[in-house]
C-alpha positions in Angstrom: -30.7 -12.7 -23.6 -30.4 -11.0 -19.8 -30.3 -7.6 -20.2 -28.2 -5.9 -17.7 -31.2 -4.5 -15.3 -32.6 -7.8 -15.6 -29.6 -8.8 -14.2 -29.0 -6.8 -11.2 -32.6 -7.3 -10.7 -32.5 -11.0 -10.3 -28.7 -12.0 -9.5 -27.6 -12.4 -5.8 -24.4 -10.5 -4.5 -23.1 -12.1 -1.2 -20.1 -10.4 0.8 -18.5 -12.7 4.1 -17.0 -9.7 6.1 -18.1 -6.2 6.4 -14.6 -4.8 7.3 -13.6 -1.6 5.6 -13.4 -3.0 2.2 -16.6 -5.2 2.7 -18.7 -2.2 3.2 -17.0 -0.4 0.3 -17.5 -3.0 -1.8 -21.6 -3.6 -0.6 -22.6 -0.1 -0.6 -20.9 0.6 -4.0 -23.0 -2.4 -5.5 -26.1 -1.5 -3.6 -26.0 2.0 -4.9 -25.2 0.9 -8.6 -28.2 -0.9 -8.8 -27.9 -4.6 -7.4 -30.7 -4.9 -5.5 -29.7 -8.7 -3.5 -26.8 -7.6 -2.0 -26.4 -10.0 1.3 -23.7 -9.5 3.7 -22.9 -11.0 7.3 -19.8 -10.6 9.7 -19.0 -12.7 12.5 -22.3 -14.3 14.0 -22.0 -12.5 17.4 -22.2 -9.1 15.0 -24.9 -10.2 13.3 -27.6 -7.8 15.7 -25.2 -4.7 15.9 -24.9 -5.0 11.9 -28.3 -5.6 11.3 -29.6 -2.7 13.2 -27.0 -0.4 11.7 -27.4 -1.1 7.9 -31.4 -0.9 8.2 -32.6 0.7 5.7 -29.6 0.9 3.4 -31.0 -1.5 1.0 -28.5 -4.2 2.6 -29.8 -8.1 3.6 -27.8 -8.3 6.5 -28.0 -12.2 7.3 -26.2 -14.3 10.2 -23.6 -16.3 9.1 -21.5 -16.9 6.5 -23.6 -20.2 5.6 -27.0 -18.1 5.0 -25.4 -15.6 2.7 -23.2 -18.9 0.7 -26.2 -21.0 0.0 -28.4 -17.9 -1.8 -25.3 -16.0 -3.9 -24.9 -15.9 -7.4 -21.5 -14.0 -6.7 -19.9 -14.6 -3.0 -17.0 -12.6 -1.9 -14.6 -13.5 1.0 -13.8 -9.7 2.1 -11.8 -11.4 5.2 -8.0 -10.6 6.7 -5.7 -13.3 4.6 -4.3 -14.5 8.4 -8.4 -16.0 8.5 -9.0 -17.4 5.2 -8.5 -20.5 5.6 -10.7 -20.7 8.4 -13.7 -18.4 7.5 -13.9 -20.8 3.7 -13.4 -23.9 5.9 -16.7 -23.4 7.7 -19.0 -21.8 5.3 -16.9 -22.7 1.6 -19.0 -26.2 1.4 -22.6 -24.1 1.7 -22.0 -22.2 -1.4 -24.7 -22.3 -4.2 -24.5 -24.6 -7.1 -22.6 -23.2 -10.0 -21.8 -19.8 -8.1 -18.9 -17.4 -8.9 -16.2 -17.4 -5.4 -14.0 -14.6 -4.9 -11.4 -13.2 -2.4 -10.2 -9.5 -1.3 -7.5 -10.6 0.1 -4.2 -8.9 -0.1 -2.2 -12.1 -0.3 -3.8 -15.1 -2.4 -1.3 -17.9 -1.9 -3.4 -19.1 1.4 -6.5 -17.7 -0.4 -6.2 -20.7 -3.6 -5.5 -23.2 -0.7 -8.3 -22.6 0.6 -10.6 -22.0 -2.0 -9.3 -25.2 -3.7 -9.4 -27.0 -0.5 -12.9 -26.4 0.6 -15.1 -25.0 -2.3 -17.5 -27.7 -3.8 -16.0 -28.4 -7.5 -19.2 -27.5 -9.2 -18.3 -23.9 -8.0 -16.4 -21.1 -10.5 -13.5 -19.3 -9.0 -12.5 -15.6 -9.9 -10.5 -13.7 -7.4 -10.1 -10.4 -7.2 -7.8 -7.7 -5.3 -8.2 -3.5 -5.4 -4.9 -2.1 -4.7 -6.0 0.4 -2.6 -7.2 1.1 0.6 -11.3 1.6 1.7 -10.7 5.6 1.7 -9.5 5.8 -1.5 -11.7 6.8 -4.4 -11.6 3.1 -6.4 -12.4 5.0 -9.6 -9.1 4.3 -12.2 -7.3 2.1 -9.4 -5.8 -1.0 -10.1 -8.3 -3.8 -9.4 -6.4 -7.4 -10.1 -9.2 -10.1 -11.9 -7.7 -13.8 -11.3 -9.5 -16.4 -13.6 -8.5 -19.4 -12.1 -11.0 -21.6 -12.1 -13.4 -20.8 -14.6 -14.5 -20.1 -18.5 -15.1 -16.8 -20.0 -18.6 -16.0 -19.4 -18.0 -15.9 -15.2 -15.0 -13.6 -15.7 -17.1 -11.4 -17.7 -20.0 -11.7 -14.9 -17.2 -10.4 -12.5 -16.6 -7.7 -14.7 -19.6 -6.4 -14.7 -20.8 -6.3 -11.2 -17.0 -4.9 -10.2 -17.8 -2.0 -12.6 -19.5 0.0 -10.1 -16.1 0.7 -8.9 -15.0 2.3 -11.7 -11.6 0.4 -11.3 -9.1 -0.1 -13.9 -9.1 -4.0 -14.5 -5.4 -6.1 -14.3 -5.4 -9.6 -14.7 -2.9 -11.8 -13.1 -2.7 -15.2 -11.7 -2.4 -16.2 -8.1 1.4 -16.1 -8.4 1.7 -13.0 -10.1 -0.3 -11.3 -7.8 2.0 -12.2 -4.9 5.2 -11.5 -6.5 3.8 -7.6 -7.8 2.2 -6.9 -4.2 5.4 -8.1 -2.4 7.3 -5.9 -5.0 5.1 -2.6 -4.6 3.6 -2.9 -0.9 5.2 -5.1 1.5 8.9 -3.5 1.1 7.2 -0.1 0.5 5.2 -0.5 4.0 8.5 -1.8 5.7 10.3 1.6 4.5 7.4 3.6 6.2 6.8 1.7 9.1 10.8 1.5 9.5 10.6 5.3 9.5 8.0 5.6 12.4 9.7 2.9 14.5 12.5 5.3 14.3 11.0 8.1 14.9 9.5 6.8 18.2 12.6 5.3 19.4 13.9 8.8 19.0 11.1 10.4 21.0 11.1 12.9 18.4 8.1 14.3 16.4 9.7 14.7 12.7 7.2 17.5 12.4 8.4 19.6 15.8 11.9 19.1 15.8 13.2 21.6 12.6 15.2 18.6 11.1 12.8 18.0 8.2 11.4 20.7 6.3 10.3 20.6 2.4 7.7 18.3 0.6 10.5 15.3 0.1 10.1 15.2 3.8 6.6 15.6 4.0 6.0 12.7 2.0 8.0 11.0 4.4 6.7 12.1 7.3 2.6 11.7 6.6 2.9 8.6 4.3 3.9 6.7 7.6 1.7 8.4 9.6 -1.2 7.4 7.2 0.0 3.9 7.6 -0.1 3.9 11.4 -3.4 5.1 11.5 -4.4 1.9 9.9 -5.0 -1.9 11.2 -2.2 -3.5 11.7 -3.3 -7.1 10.2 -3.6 -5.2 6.5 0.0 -4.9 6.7 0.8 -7.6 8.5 -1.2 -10.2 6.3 0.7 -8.6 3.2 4.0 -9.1 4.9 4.2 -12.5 7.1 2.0 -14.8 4.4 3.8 -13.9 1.5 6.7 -16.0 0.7 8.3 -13.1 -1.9 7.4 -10.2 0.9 10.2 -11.9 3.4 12.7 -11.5 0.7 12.4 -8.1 0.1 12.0 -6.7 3.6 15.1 -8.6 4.2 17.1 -7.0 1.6 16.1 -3.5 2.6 17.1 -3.7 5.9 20.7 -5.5 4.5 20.8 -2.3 2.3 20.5 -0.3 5.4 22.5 -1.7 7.3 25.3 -1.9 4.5 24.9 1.6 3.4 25.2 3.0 6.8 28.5 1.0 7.9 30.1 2.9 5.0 29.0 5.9 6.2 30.3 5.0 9.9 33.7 4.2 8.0 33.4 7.2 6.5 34.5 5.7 3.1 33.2 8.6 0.7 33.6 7.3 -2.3 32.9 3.5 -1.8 29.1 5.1 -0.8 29.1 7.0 -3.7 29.8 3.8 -6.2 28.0 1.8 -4.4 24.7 4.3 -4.9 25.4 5.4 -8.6 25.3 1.9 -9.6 22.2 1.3 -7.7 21.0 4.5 -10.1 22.1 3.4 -13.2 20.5 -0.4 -12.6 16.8 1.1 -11.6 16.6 3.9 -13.7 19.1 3.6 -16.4 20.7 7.0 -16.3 24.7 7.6 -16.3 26.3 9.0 -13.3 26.1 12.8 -14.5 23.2 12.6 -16.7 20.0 14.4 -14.9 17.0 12.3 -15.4 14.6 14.0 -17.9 10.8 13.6 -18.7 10.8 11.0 -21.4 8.2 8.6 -22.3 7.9 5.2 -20.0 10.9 4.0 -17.2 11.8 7.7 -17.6 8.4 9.6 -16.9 8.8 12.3 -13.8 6.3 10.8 -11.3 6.7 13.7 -8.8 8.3 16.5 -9.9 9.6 19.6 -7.5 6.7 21.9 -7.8 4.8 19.0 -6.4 6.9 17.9 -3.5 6.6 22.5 -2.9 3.0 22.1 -2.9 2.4 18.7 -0.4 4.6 20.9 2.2 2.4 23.8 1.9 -0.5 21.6 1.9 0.9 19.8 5.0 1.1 23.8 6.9 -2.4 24.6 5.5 -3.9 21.1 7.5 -1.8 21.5 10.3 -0.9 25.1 11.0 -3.7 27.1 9.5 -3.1 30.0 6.5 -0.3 32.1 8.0 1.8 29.3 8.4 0.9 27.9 4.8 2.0 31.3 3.0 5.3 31.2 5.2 6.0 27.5 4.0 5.5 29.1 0.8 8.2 31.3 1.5 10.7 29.0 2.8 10.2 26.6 -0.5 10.9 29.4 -2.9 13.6 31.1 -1.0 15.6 28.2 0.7 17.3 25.6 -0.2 16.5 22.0 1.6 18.9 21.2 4.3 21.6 18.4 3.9 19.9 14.6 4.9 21.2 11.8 3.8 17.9 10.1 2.9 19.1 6.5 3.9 15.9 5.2 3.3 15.6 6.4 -0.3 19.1 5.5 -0.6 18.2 2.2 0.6 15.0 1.1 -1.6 17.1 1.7 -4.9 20.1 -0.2 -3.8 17.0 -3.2 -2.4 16.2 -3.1 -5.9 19.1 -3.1 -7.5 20.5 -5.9 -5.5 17.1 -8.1 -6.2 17.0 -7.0 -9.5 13.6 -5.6 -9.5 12.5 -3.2 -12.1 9.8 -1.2 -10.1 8.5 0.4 -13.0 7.2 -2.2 -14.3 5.1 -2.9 -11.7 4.1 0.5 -11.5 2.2 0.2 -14.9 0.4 -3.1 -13.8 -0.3 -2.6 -10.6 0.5 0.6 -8.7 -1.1 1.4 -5.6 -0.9 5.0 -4.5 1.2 4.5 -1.9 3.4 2.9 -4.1 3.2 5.6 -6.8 4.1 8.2 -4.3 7.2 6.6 -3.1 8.9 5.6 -6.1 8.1 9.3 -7.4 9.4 10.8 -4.3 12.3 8.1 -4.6 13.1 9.1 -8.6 12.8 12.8 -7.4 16.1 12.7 -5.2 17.7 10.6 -7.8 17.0 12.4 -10.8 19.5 14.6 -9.8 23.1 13.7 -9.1 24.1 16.7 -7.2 21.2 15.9 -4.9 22.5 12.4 -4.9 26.0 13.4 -4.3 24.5 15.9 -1.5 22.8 13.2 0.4 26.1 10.8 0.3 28.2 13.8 1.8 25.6 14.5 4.3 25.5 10.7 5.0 29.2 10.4 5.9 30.2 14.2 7.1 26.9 15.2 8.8 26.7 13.6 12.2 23.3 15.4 12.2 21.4 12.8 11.2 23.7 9.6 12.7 21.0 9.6 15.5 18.4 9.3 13.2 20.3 7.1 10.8 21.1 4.4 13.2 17.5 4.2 14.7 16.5 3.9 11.4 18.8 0.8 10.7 17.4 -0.9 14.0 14.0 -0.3 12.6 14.6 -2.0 9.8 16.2 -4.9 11.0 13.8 -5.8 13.6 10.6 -5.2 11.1 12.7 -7.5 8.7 13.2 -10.3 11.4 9.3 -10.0 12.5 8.3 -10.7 8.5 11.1 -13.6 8.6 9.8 -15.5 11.8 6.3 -14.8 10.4 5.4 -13.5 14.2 2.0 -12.0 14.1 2.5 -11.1 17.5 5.7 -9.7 17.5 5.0 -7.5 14.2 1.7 -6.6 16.0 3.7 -5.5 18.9 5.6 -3.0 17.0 2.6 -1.7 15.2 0.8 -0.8 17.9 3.5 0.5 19.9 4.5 3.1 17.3 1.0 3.9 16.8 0.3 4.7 20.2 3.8 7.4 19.7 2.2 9.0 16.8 -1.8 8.7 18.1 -2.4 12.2 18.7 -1.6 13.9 15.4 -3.2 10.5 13.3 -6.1 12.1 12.2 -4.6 15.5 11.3 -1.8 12.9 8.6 -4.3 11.3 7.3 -6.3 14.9 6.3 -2.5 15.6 4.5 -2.6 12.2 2.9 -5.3 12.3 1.7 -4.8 15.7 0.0 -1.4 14.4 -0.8 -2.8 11.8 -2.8 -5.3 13.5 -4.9 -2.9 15.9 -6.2 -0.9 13.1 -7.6 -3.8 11.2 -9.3 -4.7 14.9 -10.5 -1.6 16.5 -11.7 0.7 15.5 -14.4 4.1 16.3 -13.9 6.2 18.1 -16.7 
């Protein structure tokens, strides 16, 4: 029987694309003992890559062919908008009785192609981490898909993956696209709705006084942290998933619905219209505050939390002084009116769709995803605070500006996913990220920190 060092000693690791997630993925299996680990980019990168991964322990080789033919285990680590391409040209050099698997974020184009082009004495097990290539992997979600092969290959998957220290979900191809659409794509369109706004508005939500307190600051650096990212990550998740259109669609319908009552200023039909939303997602009665219970119920984010991200967010940006004075503010003021359309807006997305986002937050949460639908079950936990962000929505024209930007955000991300315009949703990106450029690196500092307390702390 192989032992496992004989294994790593002797196996063959190949990676096809040394993007962010390819080099996570290489270095974490070089350092965990594999000692063939080949990768390759793009021939024309092959130089540049060589001569920067000497002496990591890496076989950087040219092509995609070079690295197929000698790999046990062969990863496509390639944008999903390329997939078909990249497995078209190098699928048919893959070694004899080899394990394939993808990284990409959407796998409906992923099984054509793997099923189009891969040899059929080839195994296929795909795989997906649901998080991004700053992220510490260790107890993320990482999706296993054994689609085309026995037991024995899963198992080999599961042991060179363990490096990552990943908490294994397995799915098929189908279920994978319907729980990333669900706790991704829509969440992405909420946050990059928010920055499109913002930048239409000319208006740093940081400078301008409008949004203090952590709710806000969960807002406002969870967008930027998506800005300061590539554009095709989102975009691949977005325009090639058939379930993704659907949902970006119906949140910017909820928006826009939502806010004509509040231009009609009709109260009370907002008010229904949002408490039944509450009672579908999260099953609690109109005056009942949500408590701590075990399961749909758990408190994801609770308010000493959302205290401590604004505080954390002064610290990064403003330096000690200004820390201890958000401090202050948190214990000694109460947050202003908003009417928190887009929180308002996800819950009545789901309601309408029928989507039970807790569910998917026990498969396959990413921590994006985690963060919103805590911040989301924060606001409504409460109904005064729910009731306080309806009144504010229809009797506060302080935030109309803001609200309406917001709904013309939406609508144009929503009609970028439906055309399945690359260019057009690249457009936007990039636009709104050149708005927000200068303070990128300072949001993803808060992010990050932002992040670690919730994997960290348990709420009570």
């Amino acid at each position: 029987m192989t032992t496992q060092n004989e294994e790593k000693e002797h196996l063959h690791v190949g990676i096809i694309g040394m993007g962010d997630m390819g080099r996570l993925y290489a270095t974490r299996l070089r350092a965990a003992g594999w000692v063939h680990v080949n990768v390759c980019d793009r021939p024309e990168k092959y130089e540049s890559l060589r001569d920067e991964l000497q002496g990591t322990g890496l076989t950087v080789l040219r092509d995609g062919h070079h690295v197929s033919r000698r790999s046990d285990f062969l990863m496509y680590s390639v944008e999903a908008g390329n997939i078909h391409k990249v497995v078209a040209e190098y699928g048919p050099s893959t070694k004899v009785g080899a394990v394939v698997s993808g990284q990409t974020s959407v796998k409906a184009p992923e099984r054509v192609a793997f099923e189009t082009f891969l040899p059929e004495d080839v195994y296929i097990v795909s795989c997906h981490s649901l998080h991004g290539p700053h992220v510490d992997p260790r107890g993320q979600p990482l999706i296993l898909i054994q689609h085309r092969a026995p037991a024995d290959k899963l198992h080999l998957v599961e042991r060179i993956l363990a490096c990552l220290e990943s908490r294994y979900v397995y799915m098929s191809y189908e279920e994978h696209d319907t729980v990333t659409a669900n706790t991704q794509a829509v969440t992405h369109a909420a946050f990059l709705t928010m920055g499109t706004a913002w930048a239409q508005l000319q208006a740093y939500p940081w400078v301008t006084g409008k949004n203090p307190g952590g709710m806000e600051t969960v807002k406002i650096y969870l967008c930027l942290r998506i800005y300061g990212a590539k554009w095709h990550v989102y975009a691949g998740l977005a325009l090639l998933n058939p379930e993704a259109s659907v949902q970006v669609t119906q949140y910017a319908a909820s928006a826009t619905a939502l806010f004509q009552l509040m231009l009609e200023g009709k109260y009370d039909a907002l008010v229904q219209r949002v408490l039944s939303a509450r009672r579908s997602v999260f099953g609690w009665q109109d005056t009942e505050v949500g408590t701590n219970l075990p399961g749909r119920s758990r408190i994801l984010v609770s308010d000493e939390m959302l205290d401590e991200f604004y505080v954390i967010a002064e610290r990064v940006n403003k330096g000690e002084k200004s820390a201890a004075e958000a401090e202050r503010t948190v214990r000694e003021e109460a947050p202003p009116a908003n009417s928190h359309l887009s929180l308002l807006a996800i819950v009545d997305c789901w309601h309408v769709l029928g989507i039970d986002p807790y569910r998917h937050l026990e498969l396959a949460a990413t921590p994006v995803f985690r963060m919103w639908i805590g911040v989301t079950q924060n606001l409504f936990r409460s109904p005064d605070r729910v009731l306080a962000a309806c009144r504010a929505a229809v009797h506060d024209v302080h935030f109309r500006a803001d609200d309406l930007e917001f709904v013309i955000a939406a609508r144009g991300w929503a009609q970028a996913v439906q055309f399945g315009d690359f260019d057009a949703y690249q457009r936007r990106f990039e636009t709104t990220r050149a708005f927000f450029m200068p303070r990128l690196s300072e949001a993803n500092k808060v992010g990050v920190n932002m992040l670690s307390v919730l994997s960290s702390q348990s709420c009570s």
